[in-house]
PDB file of N, CA, C and O in Angstrom, chain B, residues numbered from 101:
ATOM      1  N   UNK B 101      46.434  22.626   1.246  1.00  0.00           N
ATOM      2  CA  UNK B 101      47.432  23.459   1.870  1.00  0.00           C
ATOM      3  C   UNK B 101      47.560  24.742   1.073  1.00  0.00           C
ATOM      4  O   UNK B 101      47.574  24.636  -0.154  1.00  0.00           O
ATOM      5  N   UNK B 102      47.665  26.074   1.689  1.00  0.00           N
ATOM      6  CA  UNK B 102      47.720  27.066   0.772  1.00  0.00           C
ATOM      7  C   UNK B 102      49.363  27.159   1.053  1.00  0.00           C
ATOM      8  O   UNK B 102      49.965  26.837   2.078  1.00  0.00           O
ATOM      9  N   UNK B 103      49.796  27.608   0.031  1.00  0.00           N
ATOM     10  CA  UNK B 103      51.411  28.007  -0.063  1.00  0.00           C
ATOM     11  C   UNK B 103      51.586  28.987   1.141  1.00  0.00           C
ATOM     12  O   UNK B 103      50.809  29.850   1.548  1.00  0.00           O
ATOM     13  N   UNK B 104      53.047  28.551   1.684  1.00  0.00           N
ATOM     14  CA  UNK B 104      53.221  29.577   2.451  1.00  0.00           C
ATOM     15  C   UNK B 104      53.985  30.536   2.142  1.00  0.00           C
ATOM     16  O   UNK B 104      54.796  30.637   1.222  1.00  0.00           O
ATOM     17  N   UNK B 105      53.571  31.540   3.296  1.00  0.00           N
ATOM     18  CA  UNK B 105      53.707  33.269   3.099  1.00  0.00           C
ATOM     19  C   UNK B 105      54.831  33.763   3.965  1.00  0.00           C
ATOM     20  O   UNK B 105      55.172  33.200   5.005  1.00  0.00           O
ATOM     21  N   UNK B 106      55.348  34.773   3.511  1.00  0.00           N
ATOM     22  CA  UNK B 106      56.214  35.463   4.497  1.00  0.00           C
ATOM     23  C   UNK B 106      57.500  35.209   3.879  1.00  0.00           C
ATOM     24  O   UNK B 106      57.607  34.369   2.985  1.00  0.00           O
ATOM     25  N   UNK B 107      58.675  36.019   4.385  1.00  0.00           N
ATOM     26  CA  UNK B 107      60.174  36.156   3.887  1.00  0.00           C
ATOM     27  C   UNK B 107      60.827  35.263   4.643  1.00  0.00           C
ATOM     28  O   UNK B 107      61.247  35.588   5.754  1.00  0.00           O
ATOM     29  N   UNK B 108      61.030  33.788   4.046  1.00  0.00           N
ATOM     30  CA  UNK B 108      61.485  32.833   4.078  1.00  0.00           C
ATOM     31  C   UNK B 108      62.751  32.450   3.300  1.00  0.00           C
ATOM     32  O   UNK B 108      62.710  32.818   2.126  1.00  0.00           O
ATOM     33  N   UNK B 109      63.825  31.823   3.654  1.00  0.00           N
ATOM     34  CA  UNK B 109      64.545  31.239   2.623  1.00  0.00           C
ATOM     35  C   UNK B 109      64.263  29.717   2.313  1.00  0.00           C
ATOM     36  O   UNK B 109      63.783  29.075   3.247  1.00  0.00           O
ATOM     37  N   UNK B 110      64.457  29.173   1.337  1.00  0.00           N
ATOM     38  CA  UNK B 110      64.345  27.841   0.362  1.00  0.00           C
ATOM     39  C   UNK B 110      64.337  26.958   1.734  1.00  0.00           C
ATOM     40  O   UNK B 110      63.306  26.303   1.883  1.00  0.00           O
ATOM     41  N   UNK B 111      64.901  26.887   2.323  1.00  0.00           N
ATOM     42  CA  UNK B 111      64.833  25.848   2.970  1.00  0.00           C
ATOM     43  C   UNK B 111      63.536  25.995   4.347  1.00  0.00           C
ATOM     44  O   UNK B 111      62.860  25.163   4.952  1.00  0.00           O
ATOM     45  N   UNK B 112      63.646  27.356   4.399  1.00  0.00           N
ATOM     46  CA  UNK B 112      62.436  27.258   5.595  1.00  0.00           C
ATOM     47  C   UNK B 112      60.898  26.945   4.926  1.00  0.00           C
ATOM     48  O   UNK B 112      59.880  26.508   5.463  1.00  0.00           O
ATOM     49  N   UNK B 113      61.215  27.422   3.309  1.00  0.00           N
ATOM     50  CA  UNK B 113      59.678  27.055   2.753  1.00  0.00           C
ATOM     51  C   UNK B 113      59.416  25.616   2.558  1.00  0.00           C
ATOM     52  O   UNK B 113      58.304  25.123   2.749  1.00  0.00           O
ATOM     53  N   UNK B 114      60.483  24.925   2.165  1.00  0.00           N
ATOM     54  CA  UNK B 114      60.241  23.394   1.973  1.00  0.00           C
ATOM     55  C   UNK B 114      60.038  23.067   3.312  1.00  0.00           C
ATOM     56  O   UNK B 114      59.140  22.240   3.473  1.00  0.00           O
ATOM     57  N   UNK B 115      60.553  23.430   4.248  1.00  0.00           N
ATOM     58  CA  UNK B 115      60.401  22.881   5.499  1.00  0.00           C
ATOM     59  C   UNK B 115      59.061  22.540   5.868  1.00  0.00           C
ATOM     60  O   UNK B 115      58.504  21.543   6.326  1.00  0.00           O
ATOM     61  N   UNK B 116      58.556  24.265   5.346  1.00  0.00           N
ATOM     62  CA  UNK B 116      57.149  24.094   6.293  1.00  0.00           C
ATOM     63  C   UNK B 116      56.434  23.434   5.476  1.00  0.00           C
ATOM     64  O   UNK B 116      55.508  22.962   6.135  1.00  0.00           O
ATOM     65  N   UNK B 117      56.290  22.955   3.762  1.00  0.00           N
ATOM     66  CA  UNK B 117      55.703  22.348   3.150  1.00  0.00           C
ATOM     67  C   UNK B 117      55.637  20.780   3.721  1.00  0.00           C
ATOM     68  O   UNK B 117      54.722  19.958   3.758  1.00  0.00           O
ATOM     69  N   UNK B 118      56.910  20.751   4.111  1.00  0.00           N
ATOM     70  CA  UNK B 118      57.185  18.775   4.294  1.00  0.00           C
ATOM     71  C   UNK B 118      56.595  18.962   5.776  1.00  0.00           C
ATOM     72  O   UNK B 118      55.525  18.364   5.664  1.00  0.00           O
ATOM     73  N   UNK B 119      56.649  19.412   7.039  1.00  0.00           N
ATOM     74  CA  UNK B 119      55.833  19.804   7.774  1.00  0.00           C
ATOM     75  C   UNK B 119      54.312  19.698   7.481  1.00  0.00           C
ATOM     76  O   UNK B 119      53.683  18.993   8.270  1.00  0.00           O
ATOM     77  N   UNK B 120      53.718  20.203   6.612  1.00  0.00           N
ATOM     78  CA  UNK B 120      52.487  20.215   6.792  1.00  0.00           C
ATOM     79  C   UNK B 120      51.863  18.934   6.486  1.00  0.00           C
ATOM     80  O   UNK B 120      51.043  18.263   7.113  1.00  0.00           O
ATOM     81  N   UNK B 121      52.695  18.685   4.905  1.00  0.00           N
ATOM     82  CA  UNK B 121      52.330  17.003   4.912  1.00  0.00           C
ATOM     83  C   UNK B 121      52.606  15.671   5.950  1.00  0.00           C
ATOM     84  O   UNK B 121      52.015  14.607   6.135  1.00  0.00           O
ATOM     85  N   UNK B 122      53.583  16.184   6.409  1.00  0.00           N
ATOM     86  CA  UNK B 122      53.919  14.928   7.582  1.00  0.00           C
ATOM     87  C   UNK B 122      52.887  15.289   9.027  1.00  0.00           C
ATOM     88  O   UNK B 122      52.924  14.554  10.014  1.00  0.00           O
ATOM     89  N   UNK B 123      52.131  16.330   8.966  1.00  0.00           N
ATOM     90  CA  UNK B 123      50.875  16.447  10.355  1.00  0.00           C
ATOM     91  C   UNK B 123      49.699  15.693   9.865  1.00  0.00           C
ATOM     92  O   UNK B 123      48.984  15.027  10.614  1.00  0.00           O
ATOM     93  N   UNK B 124      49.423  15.874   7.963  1.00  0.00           N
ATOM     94  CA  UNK B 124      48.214  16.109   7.664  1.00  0.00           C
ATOM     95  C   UNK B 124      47.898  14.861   6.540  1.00  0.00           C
ATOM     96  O   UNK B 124      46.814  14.320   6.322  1.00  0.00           O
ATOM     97  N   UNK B 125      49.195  14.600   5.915  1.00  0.00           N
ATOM     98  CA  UNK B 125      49.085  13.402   4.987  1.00  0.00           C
ATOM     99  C   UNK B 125      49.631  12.161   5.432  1.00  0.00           C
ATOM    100  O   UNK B 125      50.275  12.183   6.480  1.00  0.00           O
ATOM    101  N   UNK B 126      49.476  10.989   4.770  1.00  0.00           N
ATOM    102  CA  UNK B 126      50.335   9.596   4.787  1.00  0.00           C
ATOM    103  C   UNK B 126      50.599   9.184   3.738  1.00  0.00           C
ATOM    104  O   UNK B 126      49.647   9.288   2.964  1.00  0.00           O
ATOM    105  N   UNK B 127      51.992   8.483   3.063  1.00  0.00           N
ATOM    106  CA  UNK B 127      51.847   8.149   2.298  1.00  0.00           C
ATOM    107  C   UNK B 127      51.694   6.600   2.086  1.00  0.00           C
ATOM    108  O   UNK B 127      52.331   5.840   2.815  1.00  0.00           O
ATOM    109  N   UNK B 128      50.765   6.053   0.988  1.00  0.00           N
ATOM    110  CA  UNK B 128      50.358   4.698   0.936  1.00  0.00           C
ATOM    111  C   UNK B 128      50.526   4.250  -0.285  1.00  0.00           C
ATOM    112  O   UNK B 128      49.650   4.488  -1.115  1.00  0.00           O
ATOM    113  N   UNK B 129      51.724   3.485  -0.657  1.00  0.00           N
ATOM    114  CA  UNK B 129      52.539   2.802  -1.816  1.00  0.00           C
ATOM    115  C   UNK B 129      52.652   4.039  -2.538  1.00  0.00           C
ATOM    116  O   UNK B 129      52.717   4.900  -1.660  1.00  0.00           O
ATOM    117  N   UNK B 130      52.704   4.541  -3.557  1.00  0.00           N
ATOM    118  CA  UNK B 130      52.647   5.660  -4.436  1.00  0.00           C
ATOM    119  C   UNK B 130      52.374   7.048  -4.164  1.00  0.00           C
ATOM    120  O   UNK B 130      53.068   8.051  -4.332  1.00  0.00           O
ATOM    121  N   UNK B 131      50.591   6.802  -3.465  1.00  0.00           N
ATOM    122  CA  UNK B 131      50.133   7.859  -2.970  1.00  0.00           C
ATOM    123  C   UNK B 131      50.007   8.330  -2.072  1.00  0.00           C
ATOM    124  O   UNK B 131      50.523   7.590  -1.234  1.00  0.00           O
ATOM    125  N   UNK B 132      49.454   9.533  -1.417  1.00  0.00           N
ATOM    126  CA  UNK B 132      49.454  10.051  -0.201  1.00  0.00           C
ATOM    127  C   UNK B 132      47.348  10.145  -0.200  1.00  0.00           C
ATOM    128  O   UNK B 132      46.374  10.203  -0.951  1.00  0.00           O
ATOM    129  N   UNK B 133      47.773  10.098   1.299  1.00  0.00           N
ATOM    130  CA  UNK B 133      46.212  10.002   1.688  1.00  0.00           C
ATOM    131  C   UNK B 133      45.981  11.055   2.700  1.00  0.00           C
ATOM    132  O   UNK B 133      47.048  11.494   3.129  1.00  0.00           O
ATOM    133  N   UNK B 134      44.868  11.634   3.250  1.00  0.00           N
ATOM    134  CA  UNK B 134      44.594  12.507   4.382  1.00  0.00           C
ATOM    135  C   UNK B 134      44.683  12.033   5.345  1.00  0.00           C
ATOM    136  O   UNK B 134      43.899  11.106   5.541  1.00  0.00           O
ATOM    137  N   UNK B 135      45.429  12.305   6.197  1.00  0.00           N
ATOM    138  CA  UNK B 135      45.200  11.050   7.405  1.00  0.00           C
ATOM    139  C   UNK B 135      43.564  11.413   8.316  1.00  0.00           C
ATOM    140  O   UNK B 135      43.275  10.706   9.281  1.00  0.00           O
ATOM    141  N   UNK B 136      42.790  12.349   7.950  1.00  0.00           N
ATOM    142  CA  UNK B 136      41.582  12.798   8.435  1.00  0.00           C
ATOM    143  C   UNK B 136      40.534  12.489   7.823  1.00  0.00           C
ATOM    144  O   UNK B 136      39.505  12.168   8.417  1.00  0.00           O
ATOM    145  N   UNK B 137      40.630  12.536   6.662  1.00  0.00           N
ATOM    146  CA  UNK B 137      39.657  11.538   5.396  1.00  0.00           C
ATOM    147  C   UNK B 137      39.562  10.575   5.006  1.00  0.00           C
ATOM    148  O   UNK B 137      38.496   9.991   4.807  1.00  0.00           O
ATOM    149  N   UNK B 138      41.190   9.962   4.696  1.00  0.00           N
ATOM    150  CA  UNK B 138      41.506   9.057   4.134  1.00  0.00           C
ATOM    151  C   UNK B 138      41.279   8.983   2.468  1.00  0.00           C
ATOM    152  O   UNK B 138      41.425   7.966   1.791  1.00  0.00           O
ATOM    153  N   UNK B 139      40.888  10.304   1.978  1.00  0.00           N
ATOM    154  CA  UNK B 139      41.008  10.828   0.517  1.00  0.00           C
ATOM    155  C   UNK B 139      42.862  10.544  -0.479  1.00  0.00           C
ATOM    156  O   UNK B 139      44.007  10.320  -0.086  1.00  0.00           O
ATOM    157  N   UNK B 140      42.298  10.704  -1.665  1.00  0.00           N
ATOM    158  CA  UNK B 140      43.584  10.825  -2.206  1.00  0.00           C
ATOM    159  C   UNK B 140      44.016  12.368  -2.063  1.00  0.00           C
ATOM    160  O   UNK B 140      43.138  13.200  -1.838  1.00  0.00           O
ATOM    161  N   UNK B 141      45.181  12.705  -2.174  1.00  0.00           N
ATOM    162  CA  UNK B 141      46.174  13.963  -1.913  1.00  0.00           C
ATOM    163  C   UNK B 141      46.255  14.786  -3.185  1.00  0.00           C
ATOM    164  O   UNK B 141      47.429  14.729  -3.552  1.00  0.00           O
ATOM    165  N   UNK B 142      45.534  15.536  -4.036  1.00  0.00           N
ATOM    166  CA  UNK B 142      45.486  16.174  -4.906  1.00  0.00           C
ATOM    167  C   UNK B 142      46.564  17.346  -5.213  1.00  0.00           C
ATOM    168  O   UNK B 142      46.946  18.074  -4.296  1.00  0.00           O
ATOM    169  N   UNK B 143      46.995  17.485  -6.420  1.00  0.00           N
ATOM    170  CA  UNK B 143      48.360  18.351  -6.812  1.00  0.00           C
ATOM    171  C   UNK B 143      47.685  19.251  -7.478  1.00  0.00           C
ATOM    172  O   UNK B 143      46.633  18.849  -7.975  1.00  0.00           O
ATOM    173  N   UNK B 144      48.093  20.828  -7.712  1.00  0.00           N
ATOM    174  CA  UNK B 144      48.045  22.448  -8.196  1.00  0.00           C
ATOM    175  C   UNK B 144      49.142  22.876  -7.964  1.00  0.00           C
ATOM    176  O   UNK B 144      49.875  22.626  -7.008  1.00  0.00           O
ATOM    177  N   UNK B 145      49.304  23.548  -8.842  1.00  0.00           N
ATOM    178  CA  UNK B 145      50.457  24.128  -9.282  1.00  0.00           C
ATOM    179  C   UNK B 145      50.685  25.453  -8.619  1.00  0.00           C
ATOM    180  O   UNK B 145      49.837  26.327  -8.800  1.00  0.00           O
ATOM    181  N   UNK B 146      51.955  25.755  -7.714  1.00  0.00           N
ATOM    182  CA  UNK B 146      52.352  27.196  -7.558  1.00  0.00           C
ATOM    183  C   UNK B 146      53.365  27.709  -7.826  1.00  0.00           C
ATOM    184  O   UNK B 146      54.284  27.074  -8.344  1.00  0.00           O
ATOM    185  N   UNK B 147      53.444  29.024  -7.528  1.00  0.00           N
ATOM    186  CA  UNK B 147      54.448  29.565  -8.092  1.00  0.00           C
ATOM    187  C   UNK B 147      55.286  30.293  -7.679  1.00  0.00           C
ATOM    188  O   UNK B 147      54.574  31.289  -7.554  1.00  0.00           O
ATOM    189  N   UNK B 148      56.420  30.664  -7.302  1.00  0.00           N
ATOM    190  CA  UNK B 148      57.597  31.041  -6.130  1.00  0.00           C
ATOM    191  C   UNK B 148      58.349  32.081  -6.761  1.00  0.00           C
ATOM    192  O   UNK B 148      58.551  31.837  -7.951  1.00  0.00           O
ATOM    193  N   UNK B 149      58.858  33.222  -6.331  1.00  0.00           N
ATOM    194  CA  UNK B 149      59.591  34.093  -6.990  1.00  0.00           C
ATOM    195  C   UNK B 149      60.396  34.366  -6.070  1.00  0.00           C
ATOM    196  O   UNK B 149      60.300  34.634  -4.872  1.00  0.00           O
ATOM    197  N   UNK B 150      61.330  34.243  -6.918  1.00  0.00           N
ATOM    198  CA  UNK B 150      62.900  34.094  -5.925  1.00  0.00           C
ATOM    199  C   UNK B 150      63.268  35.604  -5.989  1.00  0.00           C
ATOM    200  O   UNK B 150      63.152  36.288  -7.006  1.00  0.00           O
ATOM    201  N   UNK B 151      63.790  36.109  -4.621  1.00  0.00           N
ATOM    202  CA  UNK B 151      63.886  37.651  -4.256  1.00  0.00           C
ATOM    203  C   UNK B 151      65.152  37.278  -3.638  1.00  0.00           C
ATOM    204  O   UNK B 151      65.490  36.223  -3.102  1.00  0.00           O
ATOM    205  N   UNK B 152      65.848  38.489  -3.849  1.00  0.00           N
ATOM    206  CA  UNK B 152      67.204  38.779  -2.855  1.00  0.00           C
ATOM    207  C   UNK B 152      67.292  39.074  -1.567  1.00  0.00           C
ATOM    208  O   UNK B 152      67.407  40.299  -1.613  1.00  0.00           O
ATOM    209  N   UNK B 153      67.319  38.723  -0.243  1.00  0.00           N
ATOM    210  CA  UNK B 153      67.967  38.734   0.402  1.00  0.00           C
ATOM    211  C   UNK B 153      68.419  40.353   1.402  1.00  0.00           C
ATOM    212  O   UNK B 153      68.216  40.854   2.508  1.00  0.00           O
ATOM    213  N   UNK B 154      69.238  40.684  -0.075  1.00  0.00           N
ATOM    214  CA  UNK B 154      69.923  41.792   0.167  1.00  0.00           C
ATOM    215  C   UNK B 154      69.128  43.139   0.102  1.00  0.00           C
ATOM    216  O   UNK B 154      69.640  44.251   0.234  1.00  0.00           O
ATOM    217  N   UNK B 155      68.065  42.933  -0.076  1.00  0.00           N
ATOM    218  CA  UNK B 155      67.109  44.303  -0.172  1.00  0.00           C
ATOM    219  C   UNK B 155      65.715  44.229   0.768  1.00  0.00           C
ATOM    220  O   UNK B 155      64.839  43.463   0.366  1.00  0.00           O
ATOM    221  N   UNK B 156      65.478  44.968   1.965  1.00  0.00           N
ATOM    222  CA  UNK B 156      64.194  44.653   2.400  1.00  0.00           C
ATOM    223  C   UNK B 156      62.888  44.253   1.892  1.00  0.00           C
ATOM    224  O   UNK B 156      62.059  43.533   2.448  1.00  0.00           O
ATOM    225  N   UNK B 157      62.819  44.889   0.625  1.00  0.00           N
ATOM    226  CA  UNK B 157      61.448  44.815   0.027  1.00  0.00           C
ATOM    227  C   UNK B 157      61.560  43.352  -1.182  1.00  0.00           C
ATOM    228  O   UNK B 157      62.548  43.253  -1.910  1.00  0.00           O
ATOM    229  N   UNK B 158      60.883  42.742  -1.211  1.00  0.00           N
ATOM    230  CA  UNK B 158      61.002  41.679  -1.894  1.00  0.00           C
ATOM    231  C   UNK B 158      60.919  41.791  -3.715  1.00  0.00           C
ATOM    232  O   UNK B 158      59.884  41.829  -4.380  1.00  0.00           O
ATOM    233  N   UNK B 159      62.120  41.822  -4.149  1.00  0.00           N
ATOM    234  CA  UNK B 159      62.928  42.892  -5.156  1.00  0.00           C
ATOM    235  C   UNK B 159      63.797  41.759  -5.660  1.00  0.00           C
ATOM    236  O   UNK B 159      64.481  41.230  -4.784  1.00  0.00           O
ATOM    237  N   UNK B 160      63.908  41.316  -6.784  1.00  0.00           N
ATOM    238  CA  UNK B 160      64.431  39.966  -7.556  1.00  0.00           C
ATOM    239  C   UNK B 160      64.722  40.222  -9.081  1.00  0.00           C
ATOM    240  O   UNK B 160      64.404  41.268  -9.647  1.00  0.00           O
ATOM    241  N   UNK B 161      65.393  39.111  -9.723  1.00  0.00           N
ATOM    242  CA  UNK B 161      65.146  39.274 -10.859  1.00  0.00           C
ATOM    243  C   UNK B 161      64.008  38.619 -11.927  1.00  0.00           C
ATOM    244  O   UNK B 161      63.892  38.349 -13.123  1.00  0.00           O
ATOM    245  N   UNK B 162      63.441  38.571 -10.978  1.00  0.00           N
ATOM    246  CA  UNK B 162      62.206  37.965 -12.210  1.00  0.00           C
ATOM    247  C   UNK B 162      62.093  36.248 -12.306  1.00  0.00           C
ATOM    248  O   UNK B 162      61.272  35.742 -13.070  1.00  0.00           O
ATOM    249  N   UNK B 163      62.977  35.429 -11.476  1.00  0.00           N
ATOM    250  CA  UNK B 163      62.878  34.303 -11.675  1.00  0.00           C
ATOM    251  C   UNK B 163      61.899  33.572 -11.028  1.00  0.00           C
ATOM    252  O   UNK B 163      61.803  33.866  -9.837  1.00  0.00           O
ATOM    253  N   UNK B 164      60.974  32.528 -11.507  1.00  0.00           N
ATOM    254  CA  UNK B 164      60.206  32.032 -11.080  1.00  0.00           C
ATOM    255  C   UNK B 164      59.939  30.588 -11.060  1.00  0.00           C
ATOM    256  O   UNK B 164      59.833  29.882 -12.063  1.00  0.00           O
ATOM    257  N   UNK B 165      59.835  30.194  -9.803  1.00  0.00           N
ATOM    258  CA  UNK B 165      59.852  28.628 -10.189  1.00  0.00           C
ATOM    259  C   UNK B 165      58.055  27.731  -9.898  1.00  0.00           C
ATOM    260  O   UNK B 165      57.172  27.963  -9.072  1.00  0.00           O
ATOM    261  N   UNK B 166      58.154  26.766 -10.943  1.00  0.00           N
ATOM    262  CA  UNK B 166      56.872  26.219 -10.291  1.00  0.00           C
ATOM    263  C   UNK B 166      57.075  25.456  -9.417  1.00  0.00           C
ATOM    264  O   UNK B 166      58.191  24.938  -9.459  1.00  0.00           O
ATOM    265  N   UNK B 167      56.122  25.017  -8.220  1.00  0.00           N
ATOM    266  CA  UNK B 167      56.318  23.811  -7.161  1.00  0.00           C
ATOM    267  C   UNK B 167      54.983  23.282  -7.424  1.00  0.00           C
ATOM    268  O   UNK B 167      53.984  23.802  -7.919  1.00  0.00           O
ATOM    269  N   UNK B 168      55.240  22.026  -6.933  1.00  0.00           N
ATOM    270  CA  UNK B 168      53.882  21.230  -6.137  1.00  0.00           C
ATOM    271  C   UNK B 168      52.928  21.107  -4.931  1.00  0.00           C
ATOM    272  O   UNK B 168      53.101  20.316  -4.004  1.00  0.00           O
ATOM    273  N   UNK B 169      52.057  21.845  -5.027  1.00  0.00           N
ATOM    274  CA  UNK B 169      51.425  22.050  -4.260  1.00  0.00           C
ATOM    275  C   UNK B 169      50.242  20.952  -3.873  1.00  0.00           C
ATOM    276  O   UNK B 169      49.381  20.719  -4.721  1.00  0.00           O
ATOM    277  N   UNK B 170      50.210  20.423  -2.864  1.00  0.00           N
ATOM    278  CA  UNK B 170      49.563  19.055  -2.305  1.00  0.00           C
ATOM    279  C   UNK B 170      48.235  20.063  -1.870  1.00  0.00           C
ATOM    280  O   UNK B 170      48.393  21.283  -1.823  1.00  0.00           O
ATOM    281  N   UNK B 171      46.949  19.439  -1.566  1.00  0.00           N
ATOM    282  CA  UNK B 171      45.819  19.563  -1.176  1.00  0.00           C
ATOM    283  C   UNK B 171      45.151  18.435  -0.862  1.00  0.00           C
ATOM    284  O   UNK B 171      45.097  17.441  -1.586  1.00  0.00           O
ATOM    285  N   UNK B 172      44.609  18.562   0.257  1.00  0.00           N
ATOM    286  CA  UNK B 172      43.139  17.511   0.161  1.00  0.00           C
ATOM    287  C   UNK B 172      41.733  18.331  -0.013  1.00  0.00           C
ATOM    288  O   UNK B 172      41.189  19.274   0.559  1.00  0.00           O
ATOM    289  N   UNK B 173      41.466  17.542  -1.013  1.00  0.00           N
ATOM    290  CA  UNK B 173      40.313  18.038  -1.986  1.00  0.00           C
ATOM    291  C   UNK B 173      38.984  18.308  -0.718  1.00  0.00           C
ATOM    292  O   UNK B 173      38.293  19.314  -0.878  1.00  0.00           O
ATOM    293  N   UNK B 174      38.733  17.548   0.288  1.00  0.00           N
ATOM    294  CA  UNK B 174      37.541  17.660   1.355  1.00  0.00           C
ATOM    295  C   UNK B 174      38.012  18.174   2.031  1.00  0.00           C
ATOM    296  O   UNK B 174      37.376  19.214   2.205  1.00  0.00           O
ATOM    297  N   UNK B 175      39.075  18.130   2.800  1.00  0.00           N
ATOM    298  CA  UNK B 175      39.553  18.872   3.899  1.00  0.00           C
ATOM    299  C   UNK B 175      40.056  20.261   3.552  1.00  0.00           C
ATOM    300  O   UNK B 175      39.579  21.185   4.210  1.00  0.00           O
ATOM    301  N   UNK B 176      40.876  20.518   2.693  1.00  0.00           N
ATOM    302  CA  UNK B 176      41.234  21.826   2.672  1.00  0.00           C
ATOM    303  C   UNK B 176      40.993  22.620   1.629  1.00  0.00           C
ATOM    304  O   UNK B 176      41.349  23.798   1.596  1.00  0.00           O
ATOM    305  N   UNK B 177      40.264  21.926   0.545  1.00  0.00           N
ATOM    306  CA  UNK B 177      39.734  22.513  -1.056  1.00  0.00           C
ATOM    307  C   UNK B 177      40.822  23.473  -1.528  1.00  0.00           C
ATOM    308  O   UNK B 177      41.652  24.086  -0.858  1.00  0.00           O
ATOM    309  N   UNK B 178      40.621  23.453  -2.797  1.00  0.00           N
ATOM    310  CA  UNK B 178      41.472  23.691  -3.651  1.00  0.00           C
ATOM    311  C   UNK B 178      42.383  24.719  -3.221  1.00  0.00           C
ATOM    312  O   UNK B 178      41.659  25.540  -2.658  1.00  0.00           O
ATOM    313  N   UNK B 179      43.531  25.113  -3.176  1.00  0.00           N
ATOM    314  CA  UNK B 179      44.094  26.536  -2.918  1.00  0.00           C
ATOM    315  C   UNK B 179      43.963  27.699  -3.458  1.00  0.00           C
ATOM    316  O   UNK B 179      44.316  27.957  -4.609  1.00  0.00           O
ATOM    317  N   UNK B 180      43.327  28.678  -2.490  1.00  0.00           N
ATOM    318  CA  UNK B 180      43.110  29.661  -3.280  1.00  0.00           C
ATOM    319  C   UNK B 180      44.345  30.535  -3.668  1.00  0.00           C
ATOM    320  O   UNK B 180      44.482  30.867  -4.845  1.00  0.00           O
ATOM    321  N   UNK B 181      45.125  30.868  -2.848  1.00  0.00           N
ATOM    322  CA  UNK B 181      46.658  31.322  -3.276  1.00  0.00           C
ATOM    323  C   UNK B 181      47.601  30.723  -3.740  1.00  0.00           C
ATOM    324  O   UNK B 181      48.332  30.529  -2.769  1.00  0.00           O
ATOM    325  N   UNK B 182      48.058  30.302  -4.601  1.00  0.00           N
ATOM    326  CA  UNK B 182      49.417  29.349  -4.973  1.00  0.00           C
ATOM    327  C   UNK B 182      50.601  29.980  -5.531  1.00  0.00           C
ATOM    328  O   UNK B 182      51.449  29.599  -6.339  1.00  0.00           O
ATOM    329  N   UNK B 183      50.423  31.042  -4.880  1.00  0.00           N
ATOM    330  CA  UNK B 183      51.870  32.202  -5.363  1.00  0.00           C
ATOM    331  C   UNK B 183      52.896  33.006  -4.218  1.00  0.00           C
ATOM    332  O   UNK B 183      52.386  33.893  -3.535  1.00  0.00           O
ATOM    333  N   UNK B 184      53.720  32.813  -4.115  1.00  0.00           N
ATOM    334  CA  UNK B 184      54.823  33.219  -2.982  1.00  0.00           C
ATOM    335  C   UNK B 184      56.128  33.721  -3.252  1.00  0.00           C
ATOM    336  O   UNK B 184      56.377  34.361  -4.273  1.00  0.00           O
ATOM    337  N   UNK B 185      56.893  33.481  -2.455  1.00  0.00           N
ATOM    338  CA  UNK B 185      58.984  33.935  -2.769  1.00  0.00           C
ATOM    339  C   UNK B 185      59.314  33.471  -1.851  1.00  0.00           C
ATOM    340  O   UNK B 185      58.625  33.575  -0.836  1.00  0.00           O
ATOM    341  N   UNK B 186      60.089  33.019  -1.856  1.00  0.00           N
ATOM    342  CA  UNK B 186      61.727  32.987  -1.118  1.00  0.00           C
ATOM    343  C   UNK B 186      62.801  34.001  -1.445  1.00  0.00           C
ATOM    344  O   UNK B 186      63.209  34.279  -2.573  1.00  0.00           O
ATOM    345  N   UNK B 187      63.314  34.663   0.049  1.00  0.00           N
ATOM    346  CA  UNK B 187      64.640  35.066  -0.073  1.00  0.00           C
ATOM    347  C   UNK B 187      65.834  34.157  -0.031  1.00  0.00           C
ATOM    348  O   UNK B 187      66.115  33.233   0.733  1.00  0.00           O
ATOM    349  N   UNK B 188      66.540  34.743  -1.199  1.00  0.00           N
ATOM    350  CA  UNK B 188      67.854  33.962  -1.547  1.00  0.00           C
ATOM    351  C   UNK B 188      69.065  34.799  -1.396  1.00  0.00           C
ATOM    352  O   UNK B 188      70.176  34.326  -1.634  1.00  0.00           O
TER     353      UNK B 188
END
């Protein structure tokens, strides 16, 4: 899954994250699987910069959070982007 893009707030980005896994993954005791492969669900790290809201241009103080970023290693290979924002 590549991180998603666009001026979102916190909740529309998790959304579409738990979204993508609930089209594309399953989870099985612990782990999650592809439901197209049947691979294990591989984790990379991204990174989110929280922007205000109050200014069109995506303009913050510098805070940054890491997330978990899910992949399947055959189906969608590694992510090449893992960097984004949310407006807050």
């Amino acid at each position: 899954m590549e991180i998603p893009l666009g001026r979102m707030s916190p909740e529309q980005f998790e959304q579409t994250i738990a979204d993508h896994r609930d089209l594309h993954y399953e989870q099985v005791g612990k782990n999650w699987k592809c439901k197209k492969c049947d691979v294990d669900i591989l984790q990379t790290t991204g990174y989110v910069s929280i922007h205000s809201k109050m200014f069109s241009a995506c303009t913050g103080g510098g805070e940054v959070q890491p997330i978990s970023l899910p992949y399947c290693p055959n189906c969608e290979g590694v992510p090449k982007n893992t960097s984004s924002c949310v407006h807050v």
